[in-house]
C-alpha positions in Angstrom: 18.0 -4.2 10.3 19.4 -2.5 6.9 18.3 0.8 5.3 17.9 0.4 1.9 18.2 2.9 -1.2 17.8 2.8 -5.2 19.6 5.6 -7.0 18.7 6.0 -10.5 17.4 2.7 -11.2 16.4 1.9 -14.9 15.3 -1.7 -15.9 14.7 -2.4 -19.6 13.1 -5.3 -21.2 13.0 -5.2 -24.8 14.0 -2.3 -24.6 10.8 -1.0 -23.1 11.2 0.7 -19.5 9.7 -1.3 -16.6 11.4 1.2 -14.1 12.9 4.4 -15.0 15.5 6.6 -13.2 13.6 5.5 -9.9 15.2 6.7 -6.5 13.6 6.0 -3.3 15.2 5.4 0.4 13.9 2.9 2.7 14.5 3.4 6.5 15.8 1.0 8.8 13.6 -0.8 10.8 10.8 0.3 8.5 8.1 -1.4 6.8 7.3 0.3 3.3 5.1 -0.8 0.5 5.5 -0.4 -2.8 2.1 0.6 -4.1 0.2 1.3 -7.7 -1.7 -0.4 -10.3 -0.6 -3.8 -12.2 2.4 -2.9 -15.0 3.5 0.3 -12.5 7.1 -1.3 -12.1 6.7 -2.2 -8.6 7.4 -5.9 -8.6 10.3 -5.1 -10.4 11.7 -3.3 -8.0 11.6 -6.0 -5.5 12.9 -8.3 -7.9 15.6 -6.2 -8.5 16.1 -5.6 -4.6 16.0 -9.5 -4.0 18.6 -10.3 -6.8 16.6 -11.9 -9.1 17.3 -9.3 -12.0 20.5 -6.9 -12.4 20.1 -3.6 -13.0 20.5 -1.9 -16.3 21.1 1.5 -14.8 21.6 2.6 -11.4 22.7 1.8 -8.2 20.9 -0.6 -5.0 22.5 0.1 -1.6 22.0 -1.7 1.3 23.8 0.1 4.5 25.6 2.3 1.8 26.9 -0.9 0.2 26.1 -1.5 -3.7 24.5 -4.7 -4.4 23.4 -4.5 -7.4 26.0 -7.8 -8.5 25.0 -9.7 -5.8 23.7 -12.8 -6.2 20.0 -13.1 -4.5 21.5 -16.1 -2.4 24.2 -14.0 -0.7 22.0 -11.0 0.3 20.7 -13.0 3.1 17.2 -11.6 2.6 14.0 -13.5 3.3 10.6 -13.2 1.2 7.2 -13.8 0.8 5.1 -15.1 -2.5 1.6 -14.4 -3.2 2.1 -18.3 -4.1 3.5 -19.1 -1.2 6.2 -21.9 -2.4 6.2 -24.0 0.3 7.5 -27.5 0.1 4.5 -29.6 -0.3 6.5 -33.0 0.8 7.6 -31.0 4.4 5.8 -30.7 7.7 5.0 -26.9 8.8 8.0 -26.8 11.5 10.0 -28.4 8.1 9.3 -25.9 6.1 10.5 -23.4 8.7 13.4 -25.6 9.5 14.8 -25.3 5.9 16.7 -21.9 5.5 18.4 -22.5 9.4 19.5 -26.3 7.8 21.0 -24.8 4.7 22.7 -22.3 7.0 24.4 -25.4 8.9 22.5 -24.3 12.3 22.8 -26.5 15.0 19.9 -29.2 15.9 19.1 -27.3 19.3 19.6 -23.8 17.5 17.3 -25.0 14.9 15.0 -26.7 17.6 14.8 -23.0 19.8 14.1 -21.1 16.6 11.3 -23.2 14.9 9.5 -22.8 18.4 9.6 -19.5 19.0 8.7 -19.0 15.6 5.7 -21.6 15.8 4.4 -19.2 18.7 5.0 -16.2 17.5 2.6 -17.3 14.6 0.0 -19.2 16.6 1.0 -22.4 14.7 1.8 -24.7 17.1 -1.2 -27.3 16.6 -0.4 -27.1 12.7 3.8 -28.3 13.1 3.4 -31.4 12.2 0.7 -30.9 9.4 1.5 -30.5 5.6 0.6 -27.5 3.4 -1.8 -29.3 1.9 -3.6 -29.7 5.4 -3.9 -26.2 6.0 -5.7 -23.2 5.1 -4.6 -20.3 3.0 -4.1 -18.4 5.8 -2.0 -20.9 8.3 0.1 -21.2 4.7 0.7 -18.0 4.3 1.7 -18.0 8.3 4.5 -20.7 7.4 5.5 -18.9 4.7 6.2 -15.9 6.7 7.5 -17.6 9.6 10.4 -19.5 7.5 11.1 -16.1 5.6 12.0 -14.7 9.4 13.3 -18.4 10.7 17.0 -16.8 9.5 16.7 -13.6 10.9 16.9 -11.8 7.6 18.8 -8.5 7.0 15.0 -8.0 4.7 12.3 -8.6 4.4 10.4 -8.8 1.0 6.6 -10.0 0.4 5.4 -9.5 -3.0 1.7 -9.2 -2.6 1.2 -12.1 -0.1 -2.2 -11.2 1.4 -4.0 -11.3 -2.8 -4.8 -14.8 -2.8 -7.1 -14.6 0.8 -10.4 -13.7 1.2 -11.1 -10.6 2.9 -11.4 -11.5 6.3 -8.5 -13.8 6.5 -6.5 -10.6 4.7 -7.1 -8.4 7.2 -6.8 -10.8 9.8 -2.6 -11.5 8.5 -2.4 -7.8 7.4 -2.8 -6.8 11.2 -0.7 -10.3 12.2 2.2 -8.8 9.3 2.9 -5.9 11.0 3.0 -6.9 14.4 5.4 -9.0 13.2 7.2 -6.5 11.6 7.4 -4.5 14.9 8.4 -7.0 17.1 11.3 -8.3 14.9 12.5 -4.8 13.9 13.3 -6.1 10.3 13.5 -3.4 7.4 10.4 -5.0 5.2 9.1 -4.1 1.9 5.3 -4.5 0.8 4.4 -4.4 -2.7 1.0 -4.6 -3.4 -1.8 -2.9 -5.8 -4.2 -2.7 -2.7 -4.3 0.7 -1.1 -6.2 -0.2 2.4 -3.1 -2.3 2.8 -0.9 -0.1 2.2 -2.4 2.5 4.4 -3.2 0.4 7.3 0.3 -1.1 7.0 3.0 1.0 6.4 5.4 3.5 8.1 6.2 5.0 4.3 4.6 4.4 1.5 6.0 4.7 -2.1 3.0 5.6 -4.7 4.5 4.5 -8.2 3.1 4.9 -12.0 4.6 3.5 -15.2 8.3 2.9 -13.8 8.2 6.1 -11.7 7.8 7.0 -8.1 5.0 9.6 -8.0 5.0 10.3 -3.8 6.6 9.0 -0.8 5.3 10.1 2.8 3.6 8.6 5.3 -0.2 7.2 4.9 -1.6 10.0 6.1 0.8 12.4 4.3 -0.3 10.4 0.7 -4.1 10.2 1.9 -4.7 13.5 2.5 -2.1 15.9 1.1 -1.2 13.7 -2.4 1.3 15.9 -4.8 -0.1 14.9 -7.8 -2.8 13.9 -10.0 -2.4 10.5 -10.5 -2.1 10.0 -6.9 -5.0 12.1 -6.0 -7.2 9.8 -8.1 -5.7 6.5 -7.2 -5.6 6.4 -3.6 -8.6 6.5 -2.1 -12.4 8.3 -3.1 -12.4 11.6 -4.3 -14.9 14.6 -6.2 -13.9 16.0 -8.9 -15.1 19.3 -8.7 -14.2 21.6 -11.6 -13.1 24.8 -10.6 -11.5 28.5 -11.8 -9.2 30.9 -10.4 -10.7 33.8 -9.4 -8.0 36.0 -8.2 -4.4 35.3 -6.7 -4.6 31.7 -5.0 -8.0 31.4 -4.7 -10.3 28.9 -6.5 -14.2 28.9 -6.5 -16.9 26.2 -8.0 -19.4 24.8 -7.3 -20.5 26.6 -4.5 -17.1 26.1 -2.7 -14.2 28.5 -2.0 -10.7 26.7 -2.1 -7.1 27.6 -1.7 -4.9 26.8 -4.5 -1.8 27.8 -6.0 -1.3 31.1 -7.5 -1.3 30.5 -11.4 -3.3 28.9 -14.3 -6.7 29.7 -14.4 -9.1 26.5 -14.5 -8.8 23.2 -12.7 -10.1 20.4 -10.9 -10.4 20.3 -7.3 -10.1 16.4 -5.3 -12.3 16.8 -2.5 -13.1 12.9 -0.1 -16.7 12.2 0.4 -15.9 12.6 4.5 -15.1 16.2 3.6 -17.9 17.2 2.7 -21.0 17.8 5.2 -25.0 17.8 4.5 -26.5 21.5 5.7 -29.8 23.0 5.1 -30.4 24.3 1.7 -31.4 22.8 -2.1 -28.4 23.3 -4.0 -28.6 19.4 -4.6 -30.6 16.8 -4.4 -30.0 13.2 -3.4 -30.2 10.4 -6.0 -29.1 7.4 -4.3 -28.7 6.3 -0.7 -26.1 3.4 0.0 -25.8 2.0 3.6 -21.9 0.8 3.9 -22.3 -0.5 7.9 -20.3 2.4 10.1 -21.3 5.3 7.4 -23.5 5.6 4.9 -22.8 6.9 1.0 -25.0 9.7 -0.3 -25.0 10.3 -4.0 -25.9 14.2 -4.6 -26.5 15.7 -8.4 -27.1 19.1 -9.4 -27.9 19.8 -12.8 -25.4 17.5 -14.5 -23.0 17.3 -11.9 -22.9 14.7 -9.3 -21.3 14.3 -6.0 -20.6 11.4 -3.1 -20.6 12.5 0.3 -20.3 9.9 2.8 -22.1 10.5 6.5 -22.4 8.3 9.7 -24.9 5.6 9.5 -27.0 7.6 12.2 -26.7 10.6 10.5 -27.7 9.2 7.2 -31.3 8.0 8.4 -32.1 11.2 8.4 -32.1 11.6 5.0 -33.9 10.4 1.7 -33.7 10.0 -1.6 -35.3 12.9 -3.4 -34.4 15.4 -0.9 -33.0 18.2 -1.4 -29.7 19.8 0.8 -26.9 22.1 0.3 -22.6 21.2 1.5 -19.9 22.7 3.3 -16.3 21.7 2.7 -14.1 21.2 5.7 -11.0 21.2 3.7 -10.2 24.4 2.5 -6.6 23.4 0.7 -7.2 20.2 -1.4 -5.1 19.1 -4.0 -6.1 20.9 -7.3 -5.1 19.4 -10.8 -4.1 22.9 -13.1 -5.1 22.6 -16.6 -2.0 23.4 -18.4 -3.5 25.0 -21.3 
């Protein structure tokens, strides 16, 4: 296990920034992911942390040590494609077998580990099959069993879970970080996906063109996010405009908020689940979407609109057309000030 920190990473190309002044510390034993949109700079930063690119600013520690010189083959970490890369003329325990061969392990070390491993990922009737004899899934189990076969210092998957469908993903999500736990190793997600990232991570690292906008926990980033950009890309929210109307409280839309004690109008990120259906006819429902374990109500009022998601049970009880009024329970959501 190794705790892992950038300090004041820059990476140019073409003189164009793909990461800018980017600090972040990863804790030992954790598993943090690296999320944001396509072009955010997150795959750089795993690249940079796997050795494949050298800084142009900045400084990457691993247990206080800079490696930022390091070649990727002497950092002893392992990692995970979305491609997978396995060796197409090699048997699944082969493929495993590679990095502990290279590594000049013995035949009965090698033997031991393979096996374990093999159970560990419930591939022991697939050992003597070849990728192309398996599914994406049992792939993408190989490929994370020989990242782990050399009991690496890290653990690095760059968006392994894209290429499944969704079923098989949440199947390995689950299967990643139990994994994870049970090994102990210090791993880094990056992906764009934010269930992932909040079903799997200890930390997560929101980032947006080169820069890290939030690190917390996924509870801390779901439901108390610092900033705009991550208020509107993790998860659903309403927008609702709002105005100050005296010290730190905001008002609109028939809701009374508490916000911070300056500027005067805003908008106010509220989650569908936040909001509840009461008796009144301050709006009216427009569209009724059944989603399994809830259901999503689509509210307007005048030319606003609003989602509010209910429990399937509770959402029988309405229809389109009629008309009902909300209660917030947040009273503190995160409220975008318009600077001007």
């Amino acid at each position: 296990m190794s705790a892992v920190e950038f300090k004041g990473v820059s990476q140019y190309f073409a003189n164009e920034p793909a990461l800018s002044n980017f600090s972040l510390k990863i804790q030992e034993g954790s598993l943090t992911t690296l999320l944001g949109p396509s072009g955010c700079g997150k795959t750089t930063a795993l690249r940079l942390l796997a050795g494949f690119l050298n800084p142009s600013e900045g400084e990457i520690l691993v247990d206080g040590k800079d490696i930022s010189k390091t070649p990727a083959s002497k950092r002893g970490f392992g990692m995970v494609f979305q491609s997978y890369s396995l060796f197409p003329h090699l048997t699944t325990e082969e493929n495993i077998a590679f990095g502990l061969k290279l590594k000049r392990y013995s035949e009965t070390q090698i033997n031991k580990r393979v096996s374990e491993l093999l159970e560990i990922t419930a591939l022991q009737n697939q050992a003597k099959k070849f990728p192309h004899q398996l599914s994406g899934g049992q792939q993408q189990r190989v490929a994370l069993a020989r990242a782990l076969a050399i009991e690496p210092k890290l653990l690095l998957l760059d968006e392994p879970l894209s290429a499944l469908d969704a079923a098989v993903r949440e199947q390995l999500r689950q299967e990643i970080r139990t994994l994870q736990q049970s090994s102990g190793v210090t791993t880094v997600f990056v992906t764009h996906d934010q269930q992932e990232a909040l079903a799997l991570s200890d930390q997560v690292a929101v980032m947006s063109k080169g820069k890290l906008e939030q690190i917390g926990d996924p509870v801390e980033i779901y439901s108390n996010p610092s900033s705009q950009f991550v208020a509107e890309f993790v998860g659903a929210s309403n927008r609702l405009p709002v105005v100050r109307s005296g010290g730190s409280s905001w008002s609109g839309m028939g809701f009374n908020f508490a916000g911070q004690d300056s500027g005067t109008r805003g908008i106010a990120y509220v989650r569908p689940e936040e909001l509840e259906p009461v008796e009144g006819k301050d709006f009216s429902i427009s569209t009724k979407t059944f989603q399994g374990g809830h259901t999503c109500l689509e509210l307007v009022s005048g030319q606003a609109s609003l989602v509010v998601e209910v429990s399937s049970q509770l959402g029988t009880t309405f229809n389109i057309g009629d008309q009902i009024s909300l209660k917030c329970s947040r009273t503190d959501p995160f409220i975008a000030v318009d600077p001007k």
